[in-house]
C-alpha positions in Angstrom: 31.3 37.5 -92.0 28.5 35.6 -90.4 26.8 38.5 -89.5 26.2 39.6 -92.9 24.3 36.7 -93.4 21.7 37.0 -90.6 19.0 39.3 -90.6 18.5 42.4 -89.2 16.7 41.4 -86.1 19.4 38.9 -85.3 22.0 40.9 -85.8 20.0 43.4 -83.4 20.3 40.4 -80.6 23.7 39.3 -81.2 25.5 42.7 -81.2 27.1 43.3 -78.0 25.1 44.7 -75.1 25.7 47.9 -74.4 23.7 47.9 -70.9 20.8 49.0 -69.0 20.6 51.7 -66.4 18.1 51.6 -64.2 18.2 52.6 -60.5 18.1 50.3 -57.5 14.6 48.5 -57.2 13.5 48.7 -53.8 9.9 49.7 -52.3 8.9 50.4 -48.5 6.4 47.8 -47.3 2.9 48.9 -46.4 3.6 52.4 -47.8 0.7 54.4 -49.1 0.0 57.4 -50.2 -2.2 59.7 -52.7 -0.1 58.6 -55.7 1.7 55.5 -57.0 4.8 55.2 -55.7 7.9 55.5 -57.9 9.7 52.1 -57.3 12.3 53.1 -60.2 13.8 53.7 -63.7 14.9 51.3 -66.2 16.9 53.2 -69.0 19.1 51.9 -72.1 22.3 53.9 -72.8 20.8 53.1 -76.6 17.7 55.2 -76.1 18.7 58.8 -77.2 15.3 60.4 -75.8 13.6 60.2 -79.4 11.1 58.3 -78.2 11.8 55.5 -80.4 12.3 53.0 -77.7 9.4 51.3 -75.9 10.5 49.3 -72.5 8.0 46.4 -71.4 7.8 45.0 -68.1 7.2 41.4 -67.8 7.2 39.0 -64.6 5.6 39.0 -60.8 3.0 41.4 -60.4 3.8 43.3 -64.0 0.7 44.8 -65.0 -1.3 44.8 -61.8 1.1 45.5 -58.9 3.8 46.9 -61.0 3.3 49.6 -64.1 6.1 50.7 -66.3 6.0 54.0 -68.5 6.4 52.4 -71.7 8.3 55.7 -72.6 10.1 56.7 -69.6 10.3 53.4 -68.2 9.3 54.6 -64.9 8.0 51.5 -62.5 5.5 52.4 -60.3 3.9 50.4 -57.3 0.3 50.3 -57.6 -1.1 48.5 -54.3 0.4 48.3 -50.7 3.2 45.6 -50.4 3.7 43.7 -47.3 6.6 42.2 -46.8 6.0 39.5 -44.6 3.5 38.2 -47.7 6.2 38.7 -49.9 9.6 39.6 -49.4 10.7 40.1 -53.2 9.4 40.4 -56.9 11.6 38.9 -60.3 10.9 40.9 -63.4 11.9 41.0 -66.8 12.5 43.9 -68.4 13.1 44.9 -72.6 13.5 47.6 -74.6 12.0 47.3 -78.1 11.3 49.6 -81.2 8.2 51.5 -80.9 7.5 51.0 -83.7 8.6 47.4 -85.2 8.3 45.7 -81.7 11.7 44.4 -82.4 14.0 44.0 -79.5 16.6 46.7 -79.1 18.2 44.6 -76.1 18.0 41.1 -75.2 16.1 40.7 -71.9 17.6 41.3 -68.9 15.6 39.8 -65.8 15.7 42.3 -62.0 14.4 42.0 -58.7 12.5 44.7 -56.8 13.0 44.4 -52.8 10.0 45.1 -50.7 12.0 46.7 -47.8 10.8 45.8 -44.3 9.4 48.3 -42.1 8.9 46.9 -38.1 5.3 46.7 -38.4 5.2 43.3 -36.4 5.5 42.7 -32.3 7.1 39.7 -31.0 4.6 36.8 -30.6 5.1 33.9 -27.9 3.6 31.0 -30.2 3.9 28.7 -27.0 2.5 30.1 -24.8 1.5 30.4 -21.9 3.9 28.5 -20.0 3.8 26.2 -17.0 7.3 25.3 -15.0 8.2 23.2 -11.8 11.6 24.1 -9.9 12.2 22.1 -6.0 11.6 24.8 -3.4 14.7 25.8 -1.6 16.3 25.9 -4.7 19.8 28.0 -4.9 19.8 31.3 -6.6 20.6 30.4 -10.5 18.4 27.4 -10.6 17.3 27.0 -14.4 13.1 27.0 -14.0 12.6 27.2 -17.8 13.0 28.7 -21.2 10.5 30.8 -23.4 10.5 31.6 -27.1 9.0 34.8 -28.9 9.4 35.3 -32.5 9.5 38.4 -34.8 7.8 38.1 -37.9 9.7 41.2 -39.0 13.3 40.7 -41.5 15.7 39.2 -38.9 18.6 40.8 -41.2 17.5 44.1 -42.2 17.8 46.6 -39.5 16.6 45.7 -35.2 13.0 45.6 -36.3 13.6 41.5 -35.3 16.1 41.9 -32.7 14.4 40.5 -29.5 15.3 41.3 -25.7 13.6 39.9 -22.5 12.5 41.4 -19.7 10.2 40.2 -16.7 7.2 42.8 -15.8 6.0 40.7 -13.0 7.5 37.7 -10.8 10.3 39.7 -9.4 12.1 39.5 -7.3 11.7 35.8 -6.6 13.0 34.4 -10.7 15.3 36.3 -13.1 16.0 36.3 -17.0 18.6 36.1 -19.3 18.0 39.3 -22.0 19.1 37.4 -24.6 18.3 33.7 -24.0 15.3 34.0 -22.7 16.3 31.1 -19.9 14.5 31.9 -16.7 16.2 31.0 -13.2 15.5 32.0 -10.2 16.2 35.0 -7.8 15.4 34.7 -4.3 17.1 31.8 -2.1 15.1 29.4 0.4 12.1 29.9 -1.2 9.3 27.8 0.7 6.5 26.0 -0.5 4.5 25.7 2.4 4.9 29.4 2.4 3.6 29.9 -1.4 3.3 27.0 -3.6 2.5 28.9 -7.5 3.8 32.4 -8.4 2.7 33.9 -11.8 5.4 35.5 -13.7 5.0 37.9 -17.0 8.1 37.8 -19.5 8.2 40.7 -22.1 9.8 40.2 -25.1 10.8 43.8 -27.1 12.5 44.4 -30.4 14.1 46.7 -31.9 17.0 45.7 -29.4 14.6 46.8 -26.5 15.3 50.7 -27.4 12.1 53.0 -27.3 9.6 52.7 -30.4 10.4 49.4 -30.4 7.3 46.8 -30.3 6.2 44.1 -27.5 4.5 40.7 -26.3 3.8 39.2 -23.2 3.5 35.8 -22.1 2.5 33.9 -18.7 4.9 31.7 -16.9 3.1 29.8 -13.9 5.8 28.2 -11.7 5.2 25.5 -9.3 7.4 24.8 -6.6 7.7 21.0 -6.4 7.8 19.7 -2.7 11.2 18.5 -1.2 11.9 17.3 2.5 12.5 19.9 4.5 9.7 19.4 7.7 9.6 17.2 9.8 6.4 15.4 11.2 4.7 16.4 14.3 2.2 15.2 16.8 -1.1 17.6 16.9 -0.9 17.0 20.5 2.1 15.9 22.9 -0.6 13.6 25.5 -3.2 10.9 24.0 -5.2 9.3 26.2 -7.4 6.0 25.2 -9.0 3.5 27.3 -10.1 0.0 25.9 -12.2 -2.8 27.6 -10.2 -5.3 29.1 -11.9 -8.3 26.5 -11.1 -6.6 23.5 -10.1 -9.0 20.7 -6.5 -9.3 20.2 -5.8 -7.5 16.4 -8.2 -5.0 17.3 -7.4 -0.6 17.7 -7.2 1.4 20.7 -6.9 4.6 19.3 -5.2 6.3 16.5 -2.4 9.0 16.9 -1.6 11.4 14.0 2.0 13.4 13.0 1.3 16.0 10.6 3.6 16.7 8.1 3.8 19.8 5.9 5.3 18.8 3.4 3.1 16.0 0.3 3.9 13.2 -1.1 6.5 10.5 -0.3 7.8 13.1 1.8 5.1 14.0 4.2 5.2 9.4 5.0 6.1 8.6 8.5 6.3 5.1 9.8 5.1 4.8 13.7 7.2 3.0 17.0 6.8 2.1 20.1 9.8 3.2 22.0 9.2 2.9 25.6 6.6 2.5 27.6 5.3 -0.7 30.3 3.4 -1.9 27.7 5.6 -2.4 24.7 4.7 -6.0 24.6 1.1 -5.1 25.1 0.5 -3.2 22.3 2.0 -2.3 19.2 1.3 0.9 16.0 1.1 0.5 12.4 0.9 3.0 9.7 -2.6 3.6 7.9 -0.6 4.0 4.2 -4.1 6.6 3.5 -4.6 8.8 6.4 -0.6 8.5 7.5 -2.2 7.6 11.7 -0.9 5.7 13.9 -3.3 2.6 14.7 -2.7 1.4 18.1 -3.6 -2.3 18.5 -3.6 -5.3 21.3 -0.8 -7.9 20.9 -1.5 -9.5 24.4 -4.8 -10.5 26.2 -5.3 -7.2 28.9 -6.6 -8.0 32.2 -8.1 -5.0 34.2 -7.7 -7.0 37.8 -4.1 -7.5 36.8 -3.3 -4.1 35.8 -5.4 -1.2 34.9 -3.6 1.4 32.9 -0.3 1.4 30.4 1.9 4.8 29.4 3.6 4.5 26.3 6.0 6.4 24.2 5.5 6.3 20.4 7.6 8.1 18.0 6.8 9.2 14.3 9.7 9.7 11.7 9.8 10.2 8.4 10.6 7.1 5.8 12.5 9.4 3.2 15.2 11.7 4.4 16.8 14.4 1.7 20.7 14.6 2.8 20.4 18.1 1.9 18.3 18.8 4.7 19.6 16.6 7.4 21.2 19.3 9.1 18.1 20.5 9.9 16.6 17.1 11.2 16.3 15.5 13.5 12.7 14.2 11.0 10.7 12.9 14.1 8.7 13.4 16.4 7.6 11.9 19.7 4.2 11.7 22.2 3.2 10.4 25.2 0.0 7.7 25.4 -1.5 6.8 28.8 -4.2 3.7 27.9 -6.9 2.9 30.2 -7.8 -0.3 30.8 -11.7 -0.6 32.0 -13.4 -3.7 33.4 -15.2 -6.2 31.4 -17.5 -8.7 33.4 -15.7 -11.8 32.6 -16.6 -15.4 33.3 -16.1 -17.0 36.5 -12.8 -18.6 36.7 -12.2 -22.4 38.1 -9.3 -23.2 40.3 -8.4 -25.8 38.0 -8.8 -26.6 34.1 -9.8 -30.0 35.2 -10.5 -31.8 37.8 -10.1 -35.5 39.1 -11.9 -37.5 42.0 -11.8 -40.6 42.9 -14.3 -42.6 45.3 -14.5 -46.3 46.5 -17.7 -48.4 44.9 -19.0 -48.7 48.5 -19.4 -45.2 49.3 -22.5 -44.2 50.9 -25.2 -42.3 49.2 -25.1 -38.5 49.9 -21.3 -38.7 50.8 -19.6 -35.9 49.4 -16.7 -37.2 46.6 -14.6 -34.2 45.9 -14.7 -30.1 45.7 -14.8 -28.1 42.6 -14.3 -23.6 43.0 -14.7 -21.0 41.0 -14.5 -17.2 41.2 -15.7 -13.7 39.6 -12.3 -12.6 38.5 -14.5 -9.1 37.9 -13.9 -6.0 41.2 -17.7 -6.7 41.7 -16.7 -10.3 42.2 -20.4 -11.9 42.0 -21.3 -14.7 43.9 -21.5 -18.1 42.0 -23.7 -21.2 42.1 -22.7 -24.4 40.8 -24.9 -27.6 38.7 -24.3 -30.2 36.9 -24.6 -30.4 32.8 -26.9 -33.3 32.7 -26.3 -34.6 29.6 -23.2 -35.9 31.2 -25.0 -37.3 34.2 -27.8 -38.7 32.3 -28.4 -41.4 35.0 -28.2 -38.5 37.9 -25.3 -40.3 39.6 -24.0 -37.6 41.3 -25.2 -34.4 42.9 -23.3 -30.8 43.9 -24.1 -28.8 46.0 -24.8 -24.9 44.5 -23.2 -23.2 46.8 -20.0 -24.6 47.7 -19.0 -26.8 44.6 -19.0 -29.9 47.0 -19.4 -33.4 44.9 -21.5 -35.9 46.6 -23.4 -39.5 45.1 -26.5 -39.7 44.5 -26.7 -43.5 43.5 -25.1 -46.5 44.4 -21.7 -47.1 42.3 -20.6 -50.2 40.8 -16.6 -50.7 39.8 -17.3 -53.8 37.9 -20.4 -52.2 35.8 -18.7 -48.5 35.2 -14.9 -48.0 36.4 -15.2 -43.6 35.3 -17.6 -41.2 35.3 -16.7 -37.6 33.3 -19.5 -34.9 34.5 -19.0 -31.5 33.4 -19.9 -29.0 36.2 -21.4 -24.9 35.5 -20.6 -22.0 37.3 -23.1 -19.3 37.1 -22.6 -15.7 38.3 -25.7 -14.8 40.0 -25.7 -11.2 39.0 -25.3 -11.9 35.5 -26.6 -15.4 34.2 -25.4 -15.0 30.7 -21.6 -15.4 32.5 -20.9 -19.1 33.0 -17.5 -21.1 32.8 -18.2 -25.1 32.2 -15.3 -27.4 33.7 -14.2 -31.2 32.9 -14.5 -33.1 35.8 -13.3 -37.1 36.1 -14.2 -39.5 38.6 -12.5 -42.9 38.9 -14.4 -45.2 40.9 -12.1 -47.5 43.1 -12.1 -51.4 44.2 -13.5 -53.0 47.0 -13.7 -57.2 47.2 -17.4 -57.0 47.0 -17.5 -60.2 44.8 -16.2 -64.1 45.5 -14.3 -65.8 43.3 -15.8 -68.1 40.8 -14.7 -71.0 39.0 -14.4 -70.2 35.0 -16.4 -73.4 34.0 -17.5 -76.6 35.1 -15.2 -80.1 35.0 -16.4 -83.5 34.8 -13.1 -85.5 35.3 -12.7 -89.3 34.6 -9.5 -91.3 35.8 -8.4 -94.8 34.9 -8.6 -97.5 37.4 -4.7 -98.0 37.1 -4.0 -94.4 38.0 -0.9 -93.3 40.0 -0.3 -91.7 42.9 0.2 -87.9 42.0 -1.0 -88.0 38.6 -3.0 -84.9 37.5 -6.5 -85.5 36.7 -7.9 -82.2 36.4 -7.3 -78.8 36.2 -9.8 -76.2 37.5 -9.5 -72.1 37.3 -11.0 -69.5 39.2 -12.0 -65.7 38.3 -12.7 -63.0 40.5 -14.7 -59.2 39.6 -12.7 -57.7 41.5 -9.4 -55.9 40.7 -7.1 -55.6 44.2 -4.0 -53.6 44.2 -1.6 -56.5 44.5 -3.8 -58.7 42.7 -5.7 -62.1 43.6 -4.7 -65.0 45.3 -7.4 -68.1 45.7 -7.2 -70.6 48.1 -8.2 -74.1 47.2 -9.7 -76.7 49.2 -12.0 -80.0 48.5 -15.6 -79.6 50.3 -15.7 -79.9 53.8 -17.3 -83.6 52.7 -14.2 -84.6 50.8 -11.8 -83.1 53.2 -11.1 -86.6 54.5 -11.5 -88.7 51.4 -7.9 -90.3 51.4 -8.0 -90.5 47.7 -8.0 -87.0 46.1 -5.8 -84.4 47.0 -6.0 -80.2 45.3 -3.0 -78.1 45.2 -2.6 -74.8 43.8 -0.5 -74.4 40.4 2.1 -71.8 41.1 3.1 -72.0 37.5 -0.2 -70.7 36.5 -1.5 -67.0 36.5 -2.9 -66.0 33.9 -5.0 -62.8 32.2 -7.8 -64.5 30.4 -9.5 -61.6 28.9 -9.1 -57.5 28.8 -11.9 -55.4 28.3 -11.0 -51.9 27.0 -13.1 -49.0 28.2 -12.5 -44.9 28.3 -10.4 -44.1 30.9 -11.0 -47.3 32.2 -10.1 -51.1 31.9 -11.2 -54.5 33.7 -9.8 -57.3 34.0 -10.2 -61.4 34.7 -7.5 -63.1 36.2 -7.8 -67.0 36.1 -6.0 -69.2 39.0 -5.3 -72.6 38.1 -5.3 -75.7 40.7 -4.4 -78.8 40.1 -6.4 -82.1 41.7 -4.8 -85.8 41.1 -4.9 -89.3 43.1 -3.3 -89.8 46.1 -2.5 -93.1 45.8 -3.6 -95.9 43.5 -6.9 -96.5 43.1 
């Protein structure tokens, strides 16, 4: 009863749809052709084919893409439609009364599918590609993984169905049609044989049949480095020779192992592993050029011997167990060093030297022997002399050509008890060769000197003196030093000898050091003698 109420037009949109008809709405993409192309029909089952009904098209692209036949309702497409622009239009469509405009049908909203043609080839958007895999790799080894995409409708139809193929790189790497996972094909592949192969993947759609489109990408692979060779000498025999005064610390000669392999791999560490001059010598590792730097450890000495053979071995400081089998990873060589001859200094027969002479020596009498020789094959002759700023008073003399010692002035114990002189040896041949030696020389006592007494006395005694009383003490000193020391005899002057009142008797009690004087390398010494003199008898 309701209804009755409403007007005419609302009772038009209230009744109960009867329906459109209108064919399925889809449209080829980038179709095109002398005419528009009919996309479809929209048709109510109230239109009787008076031409009282008027359909209007509202929506995406109504009007410019899409035209309706306001009578037929015909929908035409009017441009060419890409898909991969747009995939799909939403429309509205109605069906009104020519004449009053008023709906016949409530709108009913549709969606016209562009339908996708395979108008697109697969694209690598990543590439090209660069891959590492270790050489001697097993056959299956995963190198890498590569990615095309199809800009086509992955559900409609194969046109975005993809399937991998390689066109160049075989037959060393494989890969999976589907997956696109590249491995590889060939076993043992070496890269000191080939380092970098270049490899073209394909990627087809349309499930790879025929008519189906294609890309291409680039795959460079790399094969990383792994230990697999072992070093080895450019040459089994070195031969070096180094002067026999070379500084200790300092090369001989350098010996090399290649390695073909890089890296932490191609590293070898150097030893001496026999040889007569293993204490000699010793090799390091250079850590830039990988040598061998032979060095001195131990002074050489050509007149002692003149050639060493050694045997030095090179082996590498990283081993991959997967290789060992084929090891052993070293290497060995033979090194013959020649010593050559330096011209050395002469050499005295002693580091030092000491002489001794007695005070009383005559001039010109020879005091000692010093010797030297050229160490050197040539063995030069040598003269001797005297540094005399050790001699500055010219005490001694030598003679040039045998090293013998003699005096040239008188010597005094008691004024100098040592003399240090430093004697030269000159090669003759070669000036600029000299050796300087320490020589000491110890002059030794003779009693050249009488005792005196320390100091004078003046004694007094009292007339009630007694027999055997002391009265005075007197002392004695001597310049001279004998081996088993002084002893003084004491006696009055011949004048007193007789005097019946005075007696002198030496003090056994008494010997003592009165005063040390401290020298280098030498000492002197006083020695005081005491005596005692007293009455004889009253006086």
């Amino acid at each position: 009863m309701e209804l009755n109420g409403l007007s005419e037009e609302q009772r038009v949109l209230n009744r109960s749809k009867r329906g459109w008809v209108w064919n399925q709405m889809f449209v080829l993409e980038e179709f095109s052709g002398p005419e528009p192309i009919l996309v479809g029909r929209l048709h109510t089952d109230l239109d009787p084919g008076s031409s009282k009904i008027k359909y209007i098209l509202s929506g995406d692209g109504a009007g410019t893409i899409f035209v309706i036949n306001d009578k037929t309702g015909d929908i035409h497409a009017m441009k060419r439609l890409d898909r991969e622009e747009k995939a799909e239009y939403t429309l509205t469509a109605q069906a009104v009364d020519r004449d009053t405009n008023k709906p016949l049908e409530p709108p009913s909203e549709f969606i016209i599918k562009v339908q996708d043609i395979n108008d697109n080839a697969p694209e690598f958007v990543d590439g090209p590609y660069h891959a590492t895999v270790p050489e001697m790799s097993v056959v299956g080894t995963f190198v890498t993984k590569v990615t095309a995409t199809d800009a086509d409708d992955p559900v409609y139809g194969n046109s975005a169905k993809l399937v991998y193929s390689i066109l160049e790189g075989q037959p060393y790497f494989s890969i999976e049609p589907h997956t696109a996972i590249i491995k590889t094909a060939l076993p043992n592949m070496d890269r000191e044989a080939k380092e970098e192969y270049f490899v073209v993947i394909q990627a087809k759609d349309m499930g790879g049949h025929m008519g189906g489109l294609s890309g291409t990408t680039t795959v460079t692979i790399t094969l990383t480095d792994v230990n697999d060779n072992p070093p080895k000498f450019a040459q089994s025999l070195y031969h070096f020779s180094v002067m026999e005064d070379v500084a200790l610390g300092e090369p001989v000669g350098r010996v090399k192992a290649n390695d073909l392999d890089i890296g932490e791999n191609a590293k070898s560490s150097y030893d001496i592993i026999e040889g007569d001059g293993m204490d000699i010598f010793e090799i390091t590792s250079d850590s830039q050029s990988q040598d061998g730097i032979i060095r001195v450890r131990k002074p050489l000495d050509f007149e002692t011997k003149k050639s060493y053979t050694l045997k030095v071995e090179a082996a590498n400081i990283y081993i991959d167990p997967r290789f060992i089998s084929g090891g052993p990873f070293k290497d060995t060589a033979t090194v013959k060093i020649v010593v050559e001859d330096a011209d050395e200094p002469p050499v005295f027969s002693s580091p030092t030297y000491l002489l001794e002479v007695h005070e009383n020596a005559a001039i010109n009498s020879v005091i000692g022997q010093v010797t030297a020789h050229d160490p050197d094959v040539s063995s030069s002759p040598i003269r001797f002399s005297i540094d005399r700023h050790t001699d500055l008073e010219r005490q001694f003399n030598i003679n040039a050509e045998d090293g013998k010692i003699t005096l040239a002035t008188p010597l005094d114990r008691e004024t100098n008890m040592w003399h240090n002189i430093t004697i030269i040896a000159t090669e003759t041949r070669n000036h600029s060769q000299v050796s300087r030696v320490p020589v000491a020389i110890k002059v030794l006592d003779v009693n050249d000197n009488a005792p005196e007494f320390a100091s004078e006395h003046e004694a007094f005694l009292c007339e009630n003196g007694k027999p055997g009383q002391i009265i005075q003490i007197v002392s004695a000193v001597d310049k001279d030093d004998p081996k088993n020391g002084h002893f003084f005899l004491y006696s009055l002057l011949p004048e007193m000898v007789n005097n019946p009142n005075f007696t002198i008797k030496k003090n056994e009690g008494c010997r003592v050091p009165a005063r040390q004087i401290p020298s280098l390398l030498r000492h002197k010494s006083d020695v005081t003698h005491q005596a005692f003199i007293g009455p004889d008898r009253p006086t």
